[in-house]
Every structure is written in C-alpha cells, then in structure tokens.
N, C-alpha and C positions, 0 to 999 in steps of 0.2 A: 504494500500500500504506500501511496504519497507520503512525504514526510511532508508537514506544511507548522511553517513557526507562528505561535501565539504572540508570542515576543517580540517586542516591534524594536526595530533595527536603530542604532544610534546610542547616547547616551544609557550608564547604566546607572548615574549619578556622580556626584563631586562626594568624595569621603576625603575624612579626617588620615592624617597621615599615624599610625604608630595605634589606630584603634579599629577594631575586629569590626568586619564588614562579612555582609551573607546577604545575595537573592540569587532568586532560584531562575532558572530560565526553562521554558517550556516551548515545547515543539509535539504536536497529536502525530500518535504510532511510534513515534522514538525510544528504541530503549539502552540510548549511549549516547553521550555526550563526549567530544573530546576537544581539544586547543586545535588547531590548523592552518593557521598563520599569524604573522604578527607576536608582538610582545603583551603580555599583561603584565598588571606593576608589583613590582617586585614585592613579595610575600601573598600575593593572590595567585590564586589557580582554581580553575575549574574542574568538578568530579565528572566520575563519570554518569551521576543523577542528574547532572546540572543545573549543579552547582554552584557558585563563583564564589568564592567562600575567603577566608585570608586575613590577616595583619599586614593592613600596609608598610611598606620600609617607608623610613625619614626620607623626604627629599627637602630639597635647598628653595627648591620655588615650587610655583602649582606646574604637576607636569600629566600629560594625556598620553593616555597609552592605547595604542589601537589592535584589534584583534579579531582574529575569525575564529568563533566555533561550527565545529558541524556536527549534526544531528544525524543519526542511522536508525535502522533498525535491524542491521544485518545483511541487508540488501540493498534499499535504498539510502541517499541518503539527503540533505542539505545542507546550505553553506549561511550563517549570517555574521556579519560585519557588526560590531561593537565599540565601545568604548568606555573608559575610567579615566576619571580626573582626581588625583591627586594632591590635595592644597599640602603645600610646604609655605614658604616663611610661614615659619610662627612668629607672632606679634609680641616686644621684649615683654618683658614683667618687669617690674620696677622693687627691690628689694629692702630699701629706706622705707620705712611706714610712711601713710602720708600724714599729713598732723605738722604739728607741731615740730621745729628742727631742733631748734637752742631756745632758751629764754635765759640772756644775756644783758651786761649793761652797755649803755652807750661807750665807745672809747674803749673798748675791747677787740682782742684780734680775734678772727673765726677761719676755722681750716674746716669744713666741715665739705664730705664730699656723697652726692645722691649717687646709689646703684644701683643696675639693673641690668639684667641677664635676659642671656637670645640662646634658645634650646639649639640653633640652626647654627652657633658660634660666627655669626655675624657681626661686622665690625658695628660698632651703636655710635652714633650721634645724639646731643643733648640739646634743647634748644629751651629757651624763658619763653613759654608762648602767651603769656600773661601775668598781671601782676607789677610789683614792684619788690625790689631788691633794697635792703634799707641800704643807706648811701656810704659807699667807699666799698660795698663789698663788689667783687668782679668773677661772673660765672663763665667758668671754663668748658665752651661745645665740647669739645672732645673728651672730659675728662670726667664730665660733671662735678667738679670741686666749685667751691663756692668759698673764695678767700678775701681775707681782707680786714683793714679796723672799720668798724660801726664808728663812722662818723655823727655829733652831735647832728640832731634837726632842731634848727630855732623854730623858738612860738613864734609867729607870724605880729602875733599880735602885740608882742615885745618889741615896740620899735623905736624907744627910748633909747637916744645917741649922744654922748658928749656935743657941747655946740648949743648955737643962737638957741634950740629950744628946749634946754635944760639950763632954770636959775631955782636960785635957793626959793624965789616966787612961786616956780613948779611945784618941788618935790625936795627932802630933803638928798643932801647931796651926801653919798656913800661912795664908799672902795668898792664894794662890789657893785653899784652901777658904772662907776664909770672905767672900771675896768673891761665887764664882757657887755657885751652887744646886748645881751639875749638870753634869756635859760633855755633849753631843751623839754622836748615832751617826752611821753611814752608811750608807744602805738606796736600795734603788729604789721608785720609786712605781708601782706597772701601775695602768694607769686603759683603759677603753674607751670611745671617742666614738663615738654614730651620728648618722648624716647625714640629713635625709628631705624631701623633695622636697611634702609633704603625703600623698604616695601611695606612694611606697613608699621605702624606707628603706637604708640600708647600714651596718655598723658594722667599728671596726678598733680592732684595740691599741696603744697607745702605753706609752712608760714616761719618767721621769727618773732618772738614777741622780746622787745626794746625796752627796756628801762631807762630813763632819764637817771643819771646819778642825781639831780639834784633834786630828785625826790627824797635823796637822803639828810636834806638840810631840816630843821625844826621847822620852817617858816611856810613847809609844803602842803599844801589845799587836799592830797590825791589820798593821804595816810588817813584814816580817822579811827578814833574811839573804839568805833563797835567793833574794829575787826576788819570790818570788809573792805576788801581793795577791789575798785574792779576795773580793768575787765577782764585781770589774771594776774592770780595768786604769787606774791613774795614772799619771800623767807628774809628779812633783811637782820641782819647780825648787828652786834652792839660795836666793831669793826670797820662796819660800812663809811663809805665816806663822798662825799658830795664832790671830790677830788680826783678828776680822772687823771690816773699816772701814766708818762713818757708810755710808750710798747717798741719795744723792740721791734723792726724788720727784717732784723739781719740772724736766720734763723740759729738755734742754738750748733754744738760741734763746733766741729774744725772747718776752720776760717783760710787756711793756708797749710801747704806744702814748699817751705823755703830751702834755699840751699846755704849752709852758713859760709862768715866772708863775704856775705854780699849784700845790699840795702834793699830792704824790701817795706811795702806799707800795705796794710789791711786794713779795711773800715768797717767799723761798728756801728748801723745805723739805728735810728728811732726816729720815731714821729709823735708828735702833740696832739693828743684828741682836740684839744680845747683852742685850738688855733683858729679853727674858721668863727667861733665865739669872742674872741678877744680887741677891744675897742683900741687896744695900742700893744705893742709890742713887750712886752711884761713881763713874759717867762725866760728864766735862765735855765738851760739844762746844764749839767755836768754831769762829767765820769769818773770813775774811780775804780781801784780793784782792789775785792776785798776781800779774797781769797785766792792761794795759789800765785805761781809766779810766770813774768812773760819770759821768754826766750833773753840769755844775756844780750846785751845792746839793742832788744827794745825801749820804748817810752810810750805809755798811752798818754794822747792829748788830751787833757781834761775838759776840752770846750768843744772840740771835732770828732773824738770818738776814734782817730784815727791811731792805728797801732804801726809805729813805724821807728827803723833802725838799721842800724851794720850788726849783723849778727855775728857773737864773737867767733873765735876757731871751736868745734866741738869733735872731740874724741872720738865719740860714738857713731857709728854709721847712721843712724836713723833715734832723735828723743822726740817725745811729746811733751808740751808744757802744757797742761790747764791752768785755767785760770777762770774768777767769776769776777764780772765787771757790776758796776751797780749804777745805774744812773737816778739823777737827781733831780727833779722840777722845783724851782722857787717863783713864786708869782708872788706882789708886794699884794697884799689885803686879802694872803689865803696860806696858808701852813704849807710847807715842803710834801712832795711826796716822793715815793722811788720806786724802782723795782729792778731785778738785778736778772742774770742768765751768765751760764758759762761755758765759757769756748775751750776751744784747743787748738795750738798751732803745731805743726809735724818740722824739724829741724833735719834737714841730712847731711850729712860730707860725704860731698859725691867723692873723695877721693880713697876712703876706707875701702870701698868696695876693691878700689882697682889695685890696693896692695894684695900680695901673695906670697906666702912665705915660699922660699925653696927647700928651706933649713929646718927638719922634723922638729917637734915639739920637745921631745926627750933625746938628745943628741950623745951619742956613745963616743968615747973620744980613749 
C-alpha cells in the first residue's frame, strides 16, 4: 500500500539548546522510520517509531538543520524534507544582585565592579543604559568596574558667596560660610546597566545611596529624635566626622622597581573631596612617613608627595623597602584630618647578578 505522510513538511519547531525535545512524526501504513539525508542537530535523532527525540548540543548562535526522513513499510516507501532550529546565544545573566551596591559617604573612593556570565563564553560588553552615576565615579564598558571618589553634590539652594551680597546686615558672618560655597546633600543614585553578548542583551538596576558627611555636624535638619532617618538607614558612630579626608589615588604596593646608583622619583598622589566646595583656597595637605623606611638617598617631599633620590650603592641583588606615608589636611575654621596607606619600592644592583665566582666555595689548597 501507498505510504502517504500526515506530517506536513517544513519546520519541526525552534527548541531550546541543552533541553530534551520529543515529537513524533507520522506517515499511514509505515512501519519504519529512518534518517536519509541531511544532518539533524546534534544530540537528536530519529527512531525507528518516528520518533525525533534528543538533547540538543550547545551551539554558539541559533542554527537550522535540515533533513530527510523516509517512511516504509517494507516495500514501499516515502521521502519528506524537514527541519530544527536550534537557538544558541544564551542571553548573559548578571551575577551582582541588583539593589543596592554600596551605601557610602561622600569623599570616598569606590572600586566596586558588576558581573555577569555568558553560558556561550562570549566576550560581554557593559553599557549605563540609564540613570545616573553619583559624580566622579567612571564606568568601565569592558570591564564593568565602577571607580572613582564620590565627589561632594552642592545644595542648589546654598548659594551664599563671599562678596557684595554677604554683610554683617545679611547674616552673621562665620568661618565656615565663608570658607565653603555650599554643604552637600544625601541622595541615591538609580542607574541601569545592560549586558550583551553581541546578540542578545540583558539589563538590571542598581543604585548607590550617598551620605552627605555633613550630616555628621550637630546643626543637621536630616538626624532626628525618634530614630528615623529616611530614606535609608545609618549607623553613624561617635567617630564620624563632618570632615572629609585627603584619598589616596595612587593605589596601595609597590610604587617602583629602581636600579641603585641612579636618581629616580615616584609620586604619591591624592585628591581633596572638598575642593569643588571651597570658596578660596584653604586647605594645606602634607606628607609624612610614619612607618618603615624609604630606600637610602631617598627624600619624600612633604608638600608634592613626591618620593625622589640617588639611590645609595646596595649589596644585595634585589631589597624591598616598605614604608607607610600619612597625609594630612588642615583647613583654617575646621580640625586636621589624615589618613595614611603603605607602599613599597623594589631596589636592585643590576650588577650582582652579572658576578660569578670561578673559585669553589670551600677551596682545598
């Protein structure tokens, strides 16, 4: 008898890559099924009930695979033309929760970096697709780190300036007006990153919630009585201080690999949170070290931060010097603050290496 197919030719559906798939294909008076040309996708195959049954393999993008079954029944038989589509990229996942990243204060550094994983081990790109970033930080596409110091944001509405319109007539006249511009607020920043694989893409929210230090001052509106702060929860310590200190840029370790005999200079940087705040020029930083020693014939510069010298002669093939530097902020109508970090520099005599004794150690004579 005729073999004639129920089954109507083309498409047998789009499946999932790495998850068990099964339908059945039918053809009246058949009683075999087999493959007959063409490929199907890898971890499928066809019985011989007809079948099309299988775990698809991974693939890298969506891929189609085209094929002939034929139908018998020992005698006669038929031939039909088929297909499977196969989706591959998988779309990344993002592995940082989304929420909340840091709740930090203003005048803080932040290293802080979002990840996220491609089952398909595709290269990821990161992009801000929305939002804001509190200001000074800088997000890195390729890397998704998110670095940088949280620079102060002025109240807008603090726009009391040294000048024609400040007299004792005004307001009274204080150190700290007429030193900073401005106070700072406290705010969250919502920002959204997406992820994307080239092909297809994923996105999430994040946020940073920002403390104003100088909500650590007595004189602050935001603290009160009951308890409640809102519109998120502080812990502030009896420590705290309405005084944002110097940060380091110049990340902790070793700073240099020198050769001694010869003059070399290394810089120690830092930056002033309070600088885009300040109505004149006020603040003095200095340095100092106050642990550990520099390499002989260094000298650090107490105002530049700059570590430089003739390094003496050194025995050794290769020493490290640590050392921890501490810097210092004085502003006139506000207490000192510091904060310190410690490096290392590597000394070598390139010429140790290139002696060689010819003359054994224990010499029999």
């Amino acid at each position: 008898m005729a073999i004639e197919w129920t089954t109507s030719s083309g498409s047998l559906g789009t499946i999932e890559e790495r998850t068990a798939f099964s339908t059945t294909l039918s053809a009246t008076n058949a009683t075999s099924y087999s493959l007959h040309a063409g490929s199907m996708p890898g971890g499928i195959y066809v019985t011989t009930g007809g079948i099309v049954k299988g775990t698809p393999s991974e693939v890298a993008y969506n891929t189609t695979s085209k094929f002939v079954v034929r139908a018998t029944d020992g005698t006669s038989s038929s031939d039909r033309t088929f297909n499977i589509t196969v989706q591959g990229a998988d779309a990344p996942s993002f592995t940082t929760p989304a929420g909340t990243l840091l709740t930090l204060n203003d005048g803080e550094y932040v290293d802080q970096t979002i990840v996220a994983t491609d089952d398909d081990n595709n290269i990821l790109k990161y992009y801000q697709s929305a939002g804001t970033l509190p200001p000074g930080l800088v997000f890195n596409n390729q890397t998704g780190r998110i670095s940088g110091i949280v620079a102060p944001e002025q109240v807008v509405s603090d726009t009391k300036v040294v000048g024609w319109d400040m007299n004792p007539f005004d307001s009274p006249s204080i150190t700290w007006d007429e030193i900073y511009r401005s106070q700072s607020f406290s705010r969250y920043y919502d920002f959204k990153i997406r992820v994307t694989d080239g092909e297809t893409t994923t996105e999430r929210n994040f946020d940073f919630y920002v403390t104003s230090v100088d909500e650590y001052r007595g004189d602050n509106t935001k603290i009160t009585a009951d308890g409640l702060y809102s519109p998120k929860t502080q812990y502030i310590t009896t420590d705290a201080s309405s005084n944002r200190p110097p940060v380091f840029t110049t990340p902790s370790g070793n700073i240099g690999v020198f050769t001694h005999e010869n003059y070399h200079i290394a810089k120690i940087d830092v930056t002033d949170p309070d600088d885009d705040l300040l109505q004149q020029n006020v603040n003095v930083i200095s340095y100092s070290i106050i642990a550990g020693t520099l390499p002989p014939g260094m000298t650090l510069d107490t105002q530049t931060g700059e570590v430089f010298g003739t390094i003496s002669t050194q025995i050794d093939t290769e020493k490290d010097y640590e050392f921890t530097v501490k810097i210092t902020r004085i502003t006139v109508g506000s207490l000192s603050v510091s904060t310190s970090r410690t490096f290392s520099i590597t000394v070598r005599n390139d010429r140790a290496s290139a002696v060689a004794w010819a003359t054994p150690t224990e010499l029999v004579i």
